[in-house]
C-alpha positions in Angstrom: -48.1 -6.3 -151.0 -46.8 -3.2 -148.9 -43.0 -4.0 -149.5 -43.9 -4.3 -153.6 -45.9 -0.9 -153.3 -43.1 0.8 -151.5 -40.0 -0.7 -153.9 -42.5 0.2 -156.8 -42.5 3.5 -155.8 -39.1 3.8 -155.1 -38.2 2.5 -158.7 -40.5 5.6 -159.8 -39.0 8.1 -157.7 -35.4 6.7 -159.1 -36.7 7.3 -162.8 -37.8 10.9 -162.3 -35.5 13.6 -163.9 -34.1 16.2 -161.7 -35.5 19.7 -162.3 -33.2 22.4 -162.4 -33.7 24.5 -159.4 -35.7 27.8 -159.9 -33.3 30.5 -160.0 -34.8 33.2 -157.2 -36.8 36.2 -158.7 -35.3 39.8 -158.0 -37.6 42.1 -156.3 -38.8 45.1 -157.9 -37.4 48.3 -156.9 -40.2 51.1 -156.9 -39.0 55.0 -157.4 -41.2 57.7 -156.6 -41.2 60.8 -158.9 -41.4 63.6 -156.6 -39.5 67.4 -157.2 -36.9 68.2 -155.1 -38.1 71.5 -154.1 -41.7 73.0 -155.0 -42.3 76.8 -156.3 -42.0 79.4 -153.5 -45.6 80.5 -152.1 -47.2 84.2 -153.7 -49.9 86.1 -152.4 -52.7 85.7 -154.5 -53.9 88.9 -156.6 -57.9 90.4 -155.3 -60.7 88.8 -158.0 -57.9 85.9 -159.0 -59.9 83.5 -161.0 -60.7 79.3 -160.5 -58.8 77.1 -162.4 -59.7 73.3 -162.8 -56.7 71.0 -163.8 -57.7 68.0 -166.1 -56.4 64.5 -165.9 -52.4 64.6 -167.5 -52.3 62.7 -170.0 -49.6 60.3 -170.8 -47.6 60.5 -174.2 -46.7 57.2 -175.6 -45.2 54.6 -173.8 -46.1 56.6 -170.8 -49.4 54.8 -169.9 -47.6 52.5 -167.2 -45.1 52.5 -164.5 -42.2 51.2 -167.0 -38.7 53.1 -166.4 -38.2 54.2 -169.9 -34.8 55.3 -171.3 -32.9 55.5 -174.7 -29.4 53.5 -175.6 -26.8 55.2 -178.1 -28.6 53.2 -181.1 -31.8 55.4 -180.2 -33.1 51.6 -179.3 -35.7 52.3 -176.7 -36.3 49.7 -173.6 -37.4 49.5 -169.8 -35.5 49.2 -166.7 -36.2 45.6 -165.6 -36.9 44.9 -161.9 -37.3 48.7 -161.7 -40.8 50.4 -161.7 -42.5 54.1 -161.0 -44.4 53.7 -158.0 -47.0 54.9 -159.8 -47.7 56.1 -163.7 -45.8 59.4 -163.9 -48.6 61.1 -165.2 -50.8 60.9 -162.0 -47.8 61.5 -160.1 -47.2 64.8 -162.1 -50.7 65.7 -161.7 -50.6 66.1 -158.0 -47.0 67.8 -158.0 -49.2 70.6 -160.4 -51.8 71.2 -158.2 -49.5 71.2 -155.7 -46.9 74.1 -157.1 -50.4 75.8 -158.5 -51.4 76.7 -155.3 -48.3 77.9 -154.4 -48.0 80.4 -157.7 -50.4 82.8 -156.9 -51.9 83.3 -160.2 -55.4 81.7 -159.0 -57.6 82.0 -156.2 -57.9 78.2 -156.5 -57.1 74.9 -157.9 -59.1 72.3 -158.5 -57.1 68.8 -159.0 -58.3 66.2 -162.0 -61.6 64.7 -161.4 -62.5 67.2 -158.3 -65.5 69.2 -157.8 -66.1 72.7 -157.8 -66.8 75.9 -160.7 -63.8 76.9 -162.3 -63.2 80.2 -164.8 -60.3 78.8 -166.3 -58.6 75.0 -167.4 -55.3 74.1 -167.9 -54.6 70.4 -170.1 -51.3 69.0 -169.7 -49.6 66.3 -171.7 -46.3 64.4 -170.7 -44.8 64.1 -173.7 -41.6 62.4 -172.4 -39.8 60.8 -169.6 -36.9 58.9 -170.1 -33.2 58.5 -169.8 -30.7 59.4 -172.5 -28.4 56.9 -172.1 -26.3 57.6 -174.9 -23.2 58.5 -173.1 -22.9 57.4 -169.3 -24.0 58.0 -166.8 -26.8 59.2 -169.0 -29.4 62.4 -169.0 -33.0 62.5 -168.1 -35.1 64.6 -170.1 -38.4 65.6 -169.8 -40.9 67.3 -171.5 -44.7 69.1 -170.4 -47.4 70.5 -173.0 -49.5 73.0 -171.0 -53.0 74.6 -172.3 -54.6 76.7 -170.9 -58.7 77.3 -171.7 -61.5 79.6 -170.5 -64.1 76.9 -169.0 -66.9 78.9 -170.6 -66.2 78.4 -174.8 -63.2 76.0 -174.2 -61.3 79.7 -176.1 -57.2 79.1 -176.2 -55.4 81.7 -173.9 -52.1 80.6 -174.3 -49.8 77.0 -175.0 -46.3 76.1 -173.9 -44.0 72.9 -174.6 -41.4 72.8 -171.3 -38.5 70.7 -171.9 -36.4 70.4 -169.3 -32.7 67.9 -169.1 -30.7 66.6 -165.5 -27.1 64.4 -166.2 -27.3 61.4 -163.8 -24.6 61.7 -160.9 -24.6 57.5 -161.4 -25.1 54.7 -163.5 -29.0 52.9 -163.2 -32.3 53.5 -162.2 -32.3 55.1 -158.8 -29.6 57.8 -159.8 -32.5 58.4 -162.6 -35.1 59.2 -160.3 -33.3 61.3 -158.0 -32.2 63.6 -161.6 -35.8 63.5 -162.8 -36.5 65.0 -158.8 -34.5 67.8 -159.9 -35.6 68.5 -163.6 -39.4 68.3 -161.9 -38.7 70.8 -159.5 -37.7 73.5 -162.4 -40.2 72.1 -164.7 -42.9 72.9 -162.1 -41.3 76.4 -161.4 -42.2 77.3 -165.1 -45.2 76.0 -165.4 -46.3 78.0 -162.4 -44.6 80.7 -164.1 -46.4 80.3 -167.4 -50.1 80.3 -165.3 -49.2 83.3 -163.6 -48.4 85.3 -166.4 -51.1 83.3 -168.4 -53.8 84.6 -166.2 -52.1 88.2 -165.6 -52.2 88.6 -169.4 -55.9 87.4 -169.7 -57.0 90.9 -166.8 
């Protein structure tokens, strides 16, 4: 009985197709989007108001960590295998807070979801993040929509769009983070700017 169970099985293992073998799955490669230098410090003015910084929020098809860029057709895609470490919004939240405390236009800053009274908000939209890839090796661009409010009455002091561009030194995803280091760093330069005189303006 044994020798016809184990020839049976043989028979079977004979019969069985061979699967092709699994072809080994490419790690993803996660870039951080962090400014290459931050605003310089400036003494704060006597009686400098609060300001509260709400959440960023993310322009389309900037909800996730996707690696977004643009071909020469204007054909939009996503870097495979290639991933924020985070969604750039959040990341570009903290890098405010961080070059608003640095401006010297407010006493203090208050970063999204934090607690604490504040005279004055500032919304922010990212309105684009992604490589122009039309030519190589490509150009990042990037683009901020700043607001800023009096807390009490939600009244508009003043709006900006920022758009700010960096050519790629190479080809691929990591040469587009370390260009979209560089565009951050001016792009948080004015927007520190654009508080400061904001809240000069305002008295």
């Amino acid at each position: 009985m044994r020798s016809w169970t184990a020839l049976l099985m043989l028979a079977l293992a004979g019969c069985t197709p061979l699967l092709p073998t699994p072809k080994p799955v490419e790690p993803t490669a996660r870039h951080a989007l962090e400014p290459t230098a931050l605003p310089a410090s400036r003494d704060v003015p006597a009686a400098a108001p609060r300001l509260a910084l709400l959440t960023v929020r993310p322009g389309p098809r900037l909800d996730g960590q996707a690696m977004l860029y643009r071909d020469a057709s204007g054909r939009r895609g996503a870097f495979a295998a290639n991933r924020w470490t985070a969604p750039p919004d959040a990341q570009l939240g903290d890098w405010l807070v961080a070059a608003l405390e640095r401006a010297g236009g407010v006493a203090v800053v208050i970063a999204p979801g934090g607690r604490g009274q504040a005279e004055l908000l500032l919304e922010s939209e990212l309105l684009r993040l992604e490589l122009d890839a039309a030519a190589e090796p490509g150009t990042l661009r990037v683009e901020l929509r700043l607001q800023l409010l009096e807390a009490f009455g939600r009244e508009v002091l003043a709006t900006v769009r920022l758009e700010e561009s960096e050519p790629l030194d190479a080809v691929g995803p990591a040469a587009m983070a370390e260009a979209a280091g560089r565009a951050l760093a001016r792009l948080l330069e004015a927007s520190a700017g654009f508080v400061r005189e904001s809240v000069a303006a305002r008295g």
